[in-house]
N, C-alpha and C positions, 0 to 999 in steps of 0.2 A: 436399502442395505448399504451402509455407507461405505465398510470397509472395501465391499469391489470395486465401489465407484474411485477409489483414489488408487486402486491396482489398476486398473485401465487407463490412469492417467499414466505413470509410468510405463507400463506398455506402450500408448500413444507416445513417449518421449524417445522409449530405443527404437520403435518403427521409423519413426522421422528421422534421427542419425543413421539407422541404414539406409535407409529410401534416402538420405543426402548425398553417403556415399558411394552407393550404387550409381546416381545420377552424375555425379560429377567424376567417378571412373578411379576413385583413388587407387592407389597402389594395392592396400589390403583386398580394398573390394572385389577386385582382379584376381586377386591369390586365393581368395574363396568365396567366388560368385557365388556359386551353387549352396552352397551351406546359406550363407547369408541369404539367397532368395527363399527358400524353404523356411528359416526363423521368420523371416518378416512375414509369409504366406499362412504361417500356422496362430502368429499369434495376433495377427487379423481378424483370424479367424475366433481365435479365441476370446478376442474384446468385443466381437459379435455378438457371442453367445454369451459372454456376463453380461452384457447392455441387456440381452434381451428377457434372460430370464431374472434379471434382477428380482424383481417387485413380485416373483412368486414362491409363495414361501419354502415348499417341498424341495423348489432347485436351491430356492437359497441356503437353506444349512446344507446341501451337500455342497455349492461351492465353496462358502466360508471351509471346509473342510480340505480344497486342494488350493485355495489361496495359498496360504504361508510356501508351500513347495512352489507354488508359480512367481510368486516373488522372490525368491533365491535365485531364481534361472534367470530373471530378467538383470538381480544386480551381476550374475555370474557372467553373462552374454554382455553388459554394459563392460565392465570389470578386462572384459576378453577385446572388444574395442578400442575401448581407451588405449590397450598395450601397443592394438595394432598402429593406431593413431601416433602414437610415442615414435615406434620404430619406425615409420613413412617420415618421420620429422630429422631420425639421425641418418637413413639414407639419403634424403637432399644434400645434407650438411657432410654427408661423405665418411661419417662415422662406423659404418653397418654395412658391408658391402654382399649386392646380392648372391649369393650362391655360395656365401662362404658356411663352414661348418655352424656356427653361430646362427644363421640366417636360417640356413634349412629344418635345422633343430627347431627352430621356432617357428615354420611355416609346418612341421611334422605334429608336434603338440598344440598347435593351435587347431589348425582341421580337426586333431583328433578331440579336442574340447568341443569344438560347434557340433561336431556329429554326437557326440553325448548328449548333450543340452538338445539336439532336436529330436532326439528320441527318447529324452524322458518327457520332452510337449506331445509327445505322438501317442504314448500310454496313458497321459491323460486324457487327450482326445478320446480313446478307446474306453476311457471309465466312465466320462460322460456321455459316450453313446450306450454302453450298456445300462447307464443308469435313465438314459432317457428314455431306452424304449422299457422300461419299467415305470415309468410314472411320467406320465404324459399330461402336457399340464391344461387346464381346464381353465376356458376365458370363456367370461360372461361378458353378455351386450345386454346394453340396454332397446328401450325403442328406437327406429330408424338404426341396427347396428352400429351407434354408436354406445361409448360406456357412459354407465349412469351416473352422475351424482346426484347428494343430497345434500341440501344447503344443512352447514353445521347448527346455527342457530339464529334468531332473531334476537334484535334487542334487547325483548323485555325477556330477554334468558337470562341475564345476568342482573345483579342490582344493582341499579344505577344510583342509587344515593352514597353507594362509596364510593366517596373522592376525596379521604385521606391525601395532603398534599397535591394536589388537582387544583385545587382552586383557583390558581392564578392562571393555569393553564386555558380552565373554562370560561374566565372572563376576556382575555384575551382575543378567543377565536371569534366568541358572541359579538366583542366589540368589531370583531372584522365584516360578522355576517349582517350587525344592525347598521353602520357606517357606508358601509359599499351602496352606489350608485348603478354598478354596474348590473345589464342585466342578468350575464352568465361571468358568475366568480367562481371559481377552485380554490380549495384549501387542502393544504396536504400537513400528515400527522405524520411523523417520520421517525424511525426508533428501533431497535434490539427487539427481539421477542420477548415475551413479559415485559414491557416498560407501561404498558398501559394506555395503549394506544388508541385499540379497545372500548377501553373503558369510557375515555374522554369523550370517543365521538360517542356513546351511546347515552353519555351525560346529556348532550347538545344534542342529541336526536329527542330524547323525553324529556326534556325542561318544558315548563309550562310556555314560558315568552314565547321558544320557538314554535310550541304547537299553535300557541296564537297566528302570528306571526305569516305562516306557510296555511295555504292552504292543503297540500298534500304531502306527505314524508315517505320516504324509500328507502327502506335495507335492503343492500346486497354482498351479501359474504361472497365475495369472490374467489377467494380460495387459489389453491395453485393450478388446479385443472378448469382452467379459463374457457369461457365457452361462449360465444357473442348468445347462440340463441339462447342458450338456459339465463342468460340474467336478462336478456331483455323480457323472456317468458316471465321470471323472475317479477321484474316491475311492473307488466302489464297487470299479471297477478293482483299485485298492492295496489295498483290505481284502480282497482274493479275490475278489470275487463279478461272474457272466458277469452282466455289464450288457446286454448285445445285447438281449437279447428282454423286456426290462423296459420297459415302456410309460411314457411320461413325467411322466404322473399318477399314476403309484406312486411314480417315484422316492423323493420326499423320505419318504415313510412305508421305504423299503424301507433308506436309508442313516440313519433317525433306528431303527430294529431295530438293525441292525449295531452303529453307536455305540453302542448301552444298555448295552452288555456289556462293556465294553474300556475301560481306561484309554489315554487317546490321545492323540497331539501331531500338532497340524494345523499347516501354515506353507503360509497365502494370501500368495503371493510375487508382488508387484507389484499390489497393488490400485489400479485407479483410479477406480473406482465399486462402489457394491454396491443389487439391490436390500434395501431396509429389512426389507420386512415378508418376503420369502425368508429374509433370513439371521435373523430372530429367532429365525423358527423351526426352524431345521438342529437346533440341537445338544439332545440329550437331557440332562438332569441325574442318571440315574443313579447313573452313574460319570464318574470325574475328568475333565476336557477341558482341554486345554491348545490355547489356538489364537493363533499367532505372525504378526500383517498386517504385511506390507511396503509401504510405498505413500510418495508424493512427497508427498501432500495430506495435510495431518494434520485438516482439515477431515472427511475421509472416514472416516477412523481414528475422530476420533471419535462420527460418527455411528452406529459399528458398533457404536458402545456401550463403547471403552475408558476406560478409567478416566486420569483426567491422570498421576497420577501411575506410570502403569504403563507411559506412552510415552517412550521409547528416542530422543534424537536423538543419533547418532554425531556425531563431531566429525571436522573436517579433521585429518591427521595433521601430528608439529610437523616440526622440522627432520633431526632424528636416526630417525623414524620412518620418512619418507618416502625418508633414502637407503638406509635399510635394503632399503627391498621397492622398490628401484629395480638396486641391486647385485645384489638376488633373483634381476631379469630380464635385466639389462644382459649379466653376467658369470656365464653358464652356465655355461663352459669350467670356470672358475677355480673353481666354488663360493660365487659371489656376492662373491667377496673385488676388490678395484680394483686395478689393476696397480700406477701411480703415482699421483703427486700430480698430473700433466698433467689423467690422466682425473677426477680426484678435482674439482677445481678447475671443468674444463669440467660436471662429472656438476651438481655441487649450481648451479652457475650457470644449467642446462635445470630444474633441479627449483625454483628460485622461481617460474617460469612456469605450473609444475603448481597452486600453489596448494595443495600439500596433500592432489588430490586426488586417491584411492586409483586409480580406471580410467584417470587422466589418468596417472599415474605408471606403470601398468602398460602402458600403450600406447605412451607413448614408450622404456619399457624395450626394450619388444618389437621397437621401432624400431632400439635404441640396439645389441641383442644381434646382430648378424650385423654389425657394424661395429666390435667391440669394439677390435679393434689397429688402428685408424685417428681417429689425433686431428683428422684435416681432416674428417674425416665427420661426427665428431662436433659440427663448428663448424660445417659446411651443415646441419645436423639445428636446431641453437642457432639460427641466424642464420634459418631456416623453419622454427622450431617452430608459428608459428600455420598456417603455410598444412597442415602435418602435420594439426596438430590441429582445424581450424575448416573445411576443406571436407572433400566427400564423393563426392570422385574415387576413393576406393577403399573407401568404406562406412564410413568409422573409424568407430569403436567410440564413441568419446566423442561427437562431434557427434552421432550418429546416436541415442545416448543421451540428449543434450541437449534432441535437436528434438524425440525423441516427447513430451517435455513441454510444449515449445512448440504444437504440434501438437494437443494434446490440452485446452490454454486454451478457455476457452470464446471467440468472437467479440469482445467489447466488450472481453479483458483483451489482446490481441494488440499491437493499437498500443499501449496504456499499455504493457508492457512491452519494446516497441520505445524508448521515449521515453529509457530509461536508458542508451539507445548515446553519447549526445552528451556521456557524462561519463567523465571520466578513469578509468584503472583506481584501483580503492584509494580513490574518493572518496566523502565521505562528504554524502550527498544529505539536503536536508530535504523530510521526509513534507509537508507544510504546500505547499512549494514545488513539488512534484513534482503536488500535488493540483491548483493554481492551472494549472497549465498545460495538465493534461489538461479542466479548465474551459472555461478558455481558451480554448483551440482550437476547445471543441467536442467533442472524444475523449470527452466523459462526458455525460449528457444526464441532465435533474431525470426521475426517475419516480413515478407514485403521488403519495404524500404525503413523499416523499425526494427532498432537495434534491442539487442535481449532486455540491455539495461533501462531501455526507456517503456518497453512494452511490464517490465518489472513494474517501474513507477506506475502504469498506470494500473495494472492491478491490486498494486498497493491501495489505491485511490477506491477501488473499485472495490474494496474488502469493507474501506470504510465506508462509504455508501450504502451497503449492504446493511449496516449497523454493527458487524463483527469485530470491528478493531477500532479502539478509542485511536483519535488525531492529540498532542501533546503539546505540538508545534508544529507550522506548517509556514509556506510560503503563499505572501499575500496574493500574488496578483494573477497564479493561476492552479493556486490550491496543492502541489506537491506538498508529499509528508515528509516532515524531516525527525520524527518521532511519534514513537505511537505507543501504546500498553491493550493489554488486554482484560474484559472486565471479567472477575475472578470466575461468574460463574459460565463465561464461554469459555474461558479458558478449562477450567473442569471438561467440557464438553470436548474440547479439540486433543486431550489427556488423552481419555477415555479410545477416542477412535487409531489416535497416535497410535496407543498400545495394545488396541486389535489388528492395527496395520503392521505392527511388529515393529515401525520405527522406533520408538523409545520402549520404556518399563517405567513402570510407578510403583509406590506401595501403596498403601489405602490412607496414607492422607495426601496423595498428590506429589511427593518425593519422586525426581528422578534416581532410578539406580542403575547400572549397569548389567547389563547380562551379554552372552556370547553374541549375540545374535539383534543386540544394539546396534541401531544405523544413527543417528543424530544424541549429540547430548552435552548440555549445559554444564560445562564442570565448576563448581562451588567449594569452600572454603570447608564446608560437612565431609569432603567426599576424601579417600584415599587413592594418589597418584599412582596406584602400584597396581590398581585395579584394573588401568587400562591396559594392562599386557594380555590380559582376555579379551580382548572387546578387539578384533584383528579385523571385523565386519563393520568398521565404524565408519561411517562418509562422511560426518560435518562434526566439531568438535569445538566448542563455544566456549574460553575461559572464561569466568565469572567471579573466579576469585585473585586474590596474591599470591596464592602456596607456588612458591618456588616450582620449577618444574622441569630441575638439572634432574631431579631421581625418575621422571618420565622414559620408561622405554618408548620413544614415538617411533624408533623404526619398525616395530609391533603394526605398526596401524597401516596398510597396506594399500586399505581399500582406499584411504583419506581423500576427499576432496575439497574439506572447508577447515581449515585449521585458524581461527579467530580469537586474537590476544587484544581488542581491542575495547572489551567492557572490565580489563585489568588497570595497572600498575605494579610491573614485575621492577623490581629494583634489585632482587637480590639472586640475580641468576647469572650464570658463564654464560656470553651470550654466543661465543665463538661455538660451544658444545652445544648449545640449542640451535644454529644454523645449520650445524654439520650432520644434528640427525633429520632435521628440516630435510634437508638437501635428497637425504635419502626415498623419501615421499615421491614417486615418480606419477602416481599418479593424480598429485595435490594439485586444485586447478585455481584453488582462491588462498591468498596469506593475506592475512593482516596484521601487522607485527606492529602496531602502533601504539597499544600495551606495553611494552618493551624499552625499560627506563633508560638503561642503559645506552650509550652509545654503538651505534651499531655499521659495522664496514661489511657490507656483503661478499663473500669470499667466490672464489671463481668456481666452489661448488654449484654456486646457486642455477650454470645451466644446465646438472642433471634435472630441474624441474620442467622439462619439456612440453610438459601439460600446463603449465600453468597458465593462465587467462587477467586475473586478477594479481595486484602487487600492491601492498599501500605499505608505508612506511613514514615515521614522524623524526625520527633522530637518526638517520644514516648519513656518515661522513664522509663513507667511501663509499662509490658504487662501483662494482670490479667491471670493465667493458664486456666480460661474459655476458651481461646480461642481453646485449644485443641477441644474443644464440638462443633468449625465449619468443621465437615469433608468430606461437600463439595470444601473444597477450592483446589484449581488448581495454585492459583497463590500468593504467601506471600512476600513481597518485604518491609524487615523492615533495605534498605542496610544504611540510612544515621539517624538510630535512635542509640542514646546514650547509649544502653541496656548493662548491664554488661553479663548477660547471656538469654537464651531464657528458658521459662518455663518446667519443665520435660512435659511426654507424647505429643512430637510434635510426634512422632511413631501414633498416631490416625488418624495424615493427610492423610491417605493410598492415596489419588487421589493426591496429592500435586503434580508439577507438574516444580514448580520452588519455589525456597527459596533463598532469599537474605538477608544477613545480619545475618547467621548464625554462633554465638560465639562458636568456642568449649572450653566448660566450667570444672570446677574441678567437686567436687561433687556435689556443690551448683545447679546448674543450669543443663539446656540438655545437655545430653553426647552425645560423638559423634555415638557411638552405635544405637542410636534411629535412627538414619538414615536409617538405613536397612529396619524397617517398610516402605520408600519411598520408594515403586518400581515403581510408574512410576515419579520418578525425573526425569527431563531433563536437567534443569538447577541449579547451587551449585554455591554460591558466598557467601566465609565463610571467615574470620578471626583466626588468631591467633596471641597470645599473651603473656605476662611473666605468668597470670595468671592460660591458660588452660593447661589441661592435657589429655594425648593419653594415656592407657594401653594399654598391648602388644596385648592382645584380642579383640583389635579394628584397630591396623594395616591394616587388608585388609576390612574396611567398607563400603569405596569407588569401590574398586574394585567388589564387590557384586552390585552396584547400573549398573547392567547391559543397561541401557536405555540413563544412565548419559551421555552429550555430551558437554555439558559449563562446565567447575572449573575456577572459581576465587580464587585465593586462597589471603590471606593479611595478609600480616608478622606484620605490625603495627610498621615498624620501631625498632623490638626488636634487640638486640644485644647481647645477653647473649645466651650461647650455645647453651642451649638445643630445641630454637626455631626452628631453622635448621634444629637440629637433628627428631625433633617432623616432619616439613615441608617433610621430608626425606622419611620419615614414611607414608605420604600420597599415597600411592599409586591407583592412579584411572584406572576405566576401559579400554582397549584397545580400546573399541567404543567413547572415549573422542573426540571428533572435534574441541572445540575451549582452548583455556587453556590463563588465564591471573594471572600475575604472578605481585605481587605490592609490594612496600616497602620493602624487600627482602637483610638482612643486611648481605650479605655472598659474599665471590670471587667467590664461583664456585655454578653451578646450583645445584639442590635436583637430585637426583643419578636417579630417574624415568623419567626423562626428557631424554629419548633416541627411537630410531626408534623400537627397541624391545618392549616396553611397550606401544608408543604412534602411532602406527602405521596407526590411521586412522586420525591424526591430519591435518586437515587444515588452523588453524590461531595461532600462538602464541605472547602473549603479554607481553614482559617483561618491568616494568614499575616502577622510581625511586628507583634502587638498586645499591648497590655496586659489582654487577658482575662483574669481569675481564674476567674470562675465558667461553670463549661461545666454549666448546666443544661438541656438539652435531652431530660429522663427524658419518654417516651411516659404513662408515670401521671402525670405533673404535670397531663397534658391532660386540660381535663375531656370535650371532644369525642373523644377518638379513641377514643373505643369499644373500647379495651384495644385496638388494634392498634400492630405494631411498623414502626420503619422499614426502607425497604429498601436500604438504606444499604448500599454496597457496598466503596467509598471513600475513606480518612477522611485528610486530613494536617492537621499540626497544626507549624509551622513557626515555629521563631523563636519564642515563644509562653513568655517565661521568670517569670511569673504565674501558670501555670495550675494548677491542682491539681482531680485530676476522680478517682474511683473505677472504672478499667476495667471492673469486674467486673459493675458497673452499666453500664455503659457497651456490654459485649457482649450484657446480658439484653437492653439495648432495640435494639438494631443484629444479630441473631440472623446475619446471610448477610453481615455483613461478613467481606471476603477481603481486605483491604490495609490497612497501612497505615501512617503515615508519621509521625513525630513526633518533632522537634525541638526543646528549649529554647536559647534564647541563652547560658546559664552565665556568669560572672564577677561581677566583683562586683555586691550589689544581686538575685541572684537566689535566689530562697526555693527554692522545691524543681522539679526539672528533671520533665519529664513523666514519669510513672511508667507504665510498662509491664507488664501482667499475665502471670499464663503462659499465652501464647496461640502456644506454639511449636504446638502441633497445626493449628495453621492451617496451617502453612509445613511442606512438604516435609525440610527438615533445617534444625537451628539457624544454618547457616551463611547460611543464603536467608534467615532471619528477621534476620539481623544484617546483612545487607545490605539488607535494606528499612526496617529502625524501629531509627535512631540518636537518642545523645540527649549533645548535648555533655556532656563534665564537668563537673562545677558548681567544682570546685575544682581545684588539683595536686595535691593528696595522693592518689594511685590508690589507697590503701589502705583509703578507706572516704569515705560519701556525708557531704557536708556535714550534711543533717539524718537526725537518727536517727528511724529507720521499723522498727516492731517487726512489719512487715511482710514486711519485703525480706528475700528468702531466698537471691540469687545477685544475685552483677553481674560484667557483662562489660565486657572494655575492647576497643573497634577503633580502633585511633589514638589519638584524643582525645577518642571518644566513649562514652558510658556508658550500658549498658543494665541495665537496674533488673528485675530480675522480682519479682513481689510474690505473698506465700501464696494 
């Protein structure tokens, strides 16, 4: 039942913010312990009993029936927090004073809300006991009291001769499985639900070669309810042997016998977990092992120990593929062939909606075949393709396929992956953006010693993994998403649950619309701004179009906590009236105002946003020093605003967490000193320029931000000495991990650039500078103890100066896996970055030329401007020039 499983996750979110502030004694928590212990105690309780009686059906549609009311209380009860959190914020700051009429008023209406809200959780307690002791729910076991399963199907269940678009797939992996040396090889098939994953290995388990080939072959549908003895009973089965009376703690000795002797091919079909230390030890090394995982997570894959380059992701099928094996199904009668042009025309018009994809295509086929000489049929099939395909009025095949994924998410990735409903089909979402909201909100909480934003990132990573969220663009060198979309028909599916969760509304072709009781929603250029004066229950609110949006009542939106202008281009708005009802928003925790064409001066409104967390901004001129008065923010990102300097006391941001766009300034403006107030900085992307100034008693500022792990640092193109020397001077902490280094008008690096000081470094970027000398060799150090770096990372951009020896360059960087490297070429440049032969890095030379370009240095394709008795190949792509050297 998916819909409770992403109401327990919210639950699980306001349990954890009061169990934070119970624990750490805030003010509110104080002023109504007792209420607050009882909500937390009751809706514990209550995520108990949805956990437990999920999966049976009787309780399940009576709870689908007190959902929606239990989700009102939870945003009512967050809603009622948040206020408390606001006004603990204007007490410190001496705003609010306790015991005054104002205060009390609000300690009186507040109680009297919690005690509401815990006694309408108390009458539903009371309906679920009377409904429970009326229908007591009835669980079956199987043998040895455990539950039973049954394997879904074998192989020869499906027909394996269709391999529509497959083919290159199957030659592929055969070539893997006939080529290997090895005795025990893994292959892993990695993919979406219906991509046909399936299909392939069932191709390669009944091909003739391979029967040849193996002595013995084994199917095991492993399915979600994983079970070491049933699959190994499972194989024993296949290999001949009566498993029955084989006691449990023999098994794995009695199935690693069997395999010792036998050249085998295993295919674990639908893996979604494995235990670790079981499966290490399954397989004997004797003789040969061939073992083929299919699974959605390639997380899991390769925890099982596959090797990267040995995992298989099938691809969506293209145009001509898809109506092949759609004709397959459609047109039985005929032999797959299309009557007319009528049906032709309608067929490939249903097949863009498939997407490509192979069970979406074979299921509407299936649809499309007992309708075949009926073109009106075919146009109510067209016209209710999603309702075909996205409910589960008749179990279809794809949804059904869809949701055990969804289904099978862990708790905390449910909502985040609801979140992608509110965007268009085919659109293309920023990783960065998609993070700040699920912040935002709240949907992601800091753990450990991991901050919310980064624990974001990785379930961002983690979605795509899954196979739920296409990657767009990503960063090379340790896979973060910097965009992502979603494929139309999981998108359908994440719709669909969206709006039994009550966060959105659709109509029946996937349209968002608005209603009262709207929490999240995409606004578009279709929609009228006048609508949102109903929608007072909104928390996250997504511009997507232009439409002006001075006629926006947003002081209406109360609940707000994600207000995002940043997939616009607003040009024609008051921007001073759109701050001002901005301003009003108390409880809005994320802005993105970098949509917003206009020039924009933050007014001293901007510290009634006491909540806010988040701040980005692209064109701000002015920043009023009120802002220091937001200090909950975590995140300030002013990298692309014209600011000469940032206002004194940013040192108040104590949570700050990232800072972009930060000037160091003379006197006028923030010094760099206020820094040290940031201890939990993470990330520092600062500027400098003719105008700032470092005294000597700021020197080591950077190196005290203990936690710091990004610098950006940005010379600004200066050239005059003392900027270097200032750059020189930066000395940051040895926990630094990424380092980006821009405009940078000097031959040689800043003196802190060496294995001594940056010894946790994993990516360095140096970008548009006049570098010549890239000495960075680990022996030059007289301290590093002959250790190397762990350099992962490397680009080198724009950079038409540099001249460095690779070969050195990979002795002291041994586990660098990317990397990136640019010269500017034209006139004026000496010799373009030279590149070693380092194709053994890179899976095929074609992935290596698609990651390490290096413009032309001249037009003559026919050979390098300077002669290098070195250079043994060059490659041209486009306009660029790749150098390999002996």
């Amino acid at each position: 039942m998916a819909a409770s499983k992403a109401t327990e996750a919210m639950i699980g979110t306001l349990i954890e913010k009061m169990f934070s502030a119970l624990l750490t004694q805030a003010q509110y928590a104080l002023d109504f312990k007792d209420q607050l212990e009882a909500m937390k105690t009751k809706l514990e309780l209550m995520t108990a009993f949805i956990s437990c009686t999920d999966k049976q059906k009787t309780w399940g549609e009576f709870i689908q029936k007190i959902l929606p009311n239990l989700r009102k209380i939870i945003y009512e009860a967050d809603d009622i927090m948040t206020d408390c959190q606001i006004r603990d914020e204007y007490r410190k700051d001496g705003f609010c004073h306790r015991f005054s009429l104002r205060d009390l008023f609000f300690i009186y209406q507040t109680g009297n809300d919690l005690k509401h809200i815990n006694s309408r959780i108390e009458k539903m307690e009371s309906s679920l006991g009377v409904y429970g002791r009326a229908e007591q729910p009835i669980i079956q076991q199987g043998p040895n009291n455990s539950s039973y399963q049954i394997f879904k199907y074998s192989p020869e269940d499906q027909e394996p001769s269709e391999i529509i678009g497959l083919e290159k797939d199957l030659e592929k992996i055969k070539g893997w499985i006939l080529s290997s040396n090895e005795k025990l090889q893994q292959i892993g098939i990695v993919g979406m639900g219906g991509l046909g994953k399936t299909t392939i290995a069932q191709k390669i388990f009944n091909d003739r070669e391979m029967v040849a080939y193996f002595e013995k072959r084994i199917w095991v549908p492993v399915s979600q309810n994983f079970s070491e003895e049933r699959v190994m009973r499972a194989m024993l089965k296949q290999l001949g042997e009566d498993e029955s009376g084989i006691e449990e703690s023999y098994l794995l000795h009695k199935l690693q016998q069997r395999l010792s002797d036998k050249t085998c091919l295993i295919v674990m079909d639908d893996v979604w977990r494995m235990n670790l230390d079981w499966w290490k030890n399954l397989y004997p090394t004797e003789k040969r092992c061939f073992v083929i995982i299919t699974s959605r997570n390639e997380t899991v894959v390769n925890s099982m120990g596959v090797d990267e380059s040995r995992i298989h992701r099938p691809k969506l099928l293209n145009e001509e593929e898809s109506w092949s094996l759609l004709c397959k199904h459609a047109f039985l009668t005929s032999k797959g062939k299309c009557p007319n042009k009528e049906f032709d025309k309608k067929g490939r018009e249903i097949l863009m909606k498939c997407g490509g994809l192979t069970l979406a295509i074979k299921t509407i086929g299936g649809l499309l075949a007992p309708k075949a000489h009926s073109l009106s049929e075919w146009n109510k099939i067209n016209d209710d393709f999603y309702i075909y395909l996205t409910t589960e009025r008749e179990k279809n095949s794809v949804v059904a396929s869809l949701r055990l994924s969804y289904d099978e998410l862990p708790t905390h990735l449910k909502q985040c992956l609801l979140c992608f409903s509110v965007y268009p089909d085919d659109f293309e979402i920023s990783g960065e953006q998609m993070v700040h909201w699920w912040v935002g909100e709240g949907l992601v909480r800091g753990r450990d010693n991991r901050t919310a934003t980064e624990l974001s990132f990785d379930y961002l990573s983690e979605l795509v993994s899954r196979c739920l969220v296409e990657v767009v663009h990503r960063r090379g060198y340790d896979g973060r998403v910097y965009s992502c979309k979603m494929h139309d028909l999981v998108r359908d599916m994440t719709i669909q649950i969206a709006k039994d969760e009550a966060f959105c509304s659709f109509d029946e072709q996937g349209r968002q619309k608005l209603t009262q009781d709207s929490r999240w929603f995409g606004f578009n250029s279709d929609m009228d701004p006048k609508s949102l004066k109903k929608s007072s229950r909104l928390r996250a609110l997504i511009l997507q179009s232009s439409t002006p949006v001075s006629l926006w009542n947003v002081k209406s939106l109360m609940s707000l906590r994600l207000l995002d202008f940043s997939y616009c281009k607003l040009d024609r708005i008051n921007v001073e009236d759109l701050l001002d009802k901005i301003s009003s928003l108390k409880r809005l925790a994320c802005l993105n105002l970098s949509g917003v064409a206009g020039n924009i001066e933050l007014p001293s409104s901007i510290q009634k946003l006491r909540n806010l967390q988040i701040l980005v901004l692209r064109r701000c001129t002015k920043l009023h020093p009120s802002i220091t008065s937001l200090k909950k923010l975590i995140i300030l990102d002013l990298g692309s605003c014209p600011l000469q300097y940032l206002p004194r006391g940013l040192k108040k941001l104590i949570y700050l967490q990232e800072l972009s766009g930060f000037r160091v300034a003379n006197a006028q403006g923030c010094r760099l000193n206020e820094l040290l107030g940031l201890k939990q900085l993470r990330v520092l992307r600062m500027s400098i320029n003719n105008e700032s100034e470092i005294s000597e008693d700021e020197w080591n500022v950077l190196s005290q931000l203990e936690k710091l792990k990004v610098l950006a640092v940005d010379a600004e193109d200066c050239k005059e000495k003392h900027v270097p020397q200032m750059v020189d001077r930066l000395l940051p902490p040895p926990s630094l991990q990424e380092l980006y280094l821009r405009r940078y008008r000097h031959e040689i690096l800043p003196k802190w650039i060496n294995l001594k000081h940056l010894s946790s470094l994993q990516y360095l970027c140096l970008e548009d500078g006049d570098i010549s000398n890239f000495e960075i060799s680990s022996e030059s150090d007289q301290d590093s103890n002959g250790t190397t770096w762990v350099l992962e990372g490397l680009c080198l951009k724009f950079m038409p100066n540099l001249i460095l020896d690779w070969n050195v360059l990979l002795k002291d960087m041994p586990i660098l896996r990317d990397g990136n490297g640019e010269g500017r070429g034209g006139e004026g440049t000496n010799l373009p970055v030279s590149i070693p032969d380092i194709l053994r890095m890179f899976p095929s030379p074609s992935e290596l030329l698609e990651r390490i370009s290096i413009p032309s240095p001249n037009n003559n394709r026919g050979s390098p401007r300077v002669s290098d008795p070195r250079i043994t190949n060059t490659f041209f792509v486009s306009n660029f020039e790749l150098i390999i050297l002996k």
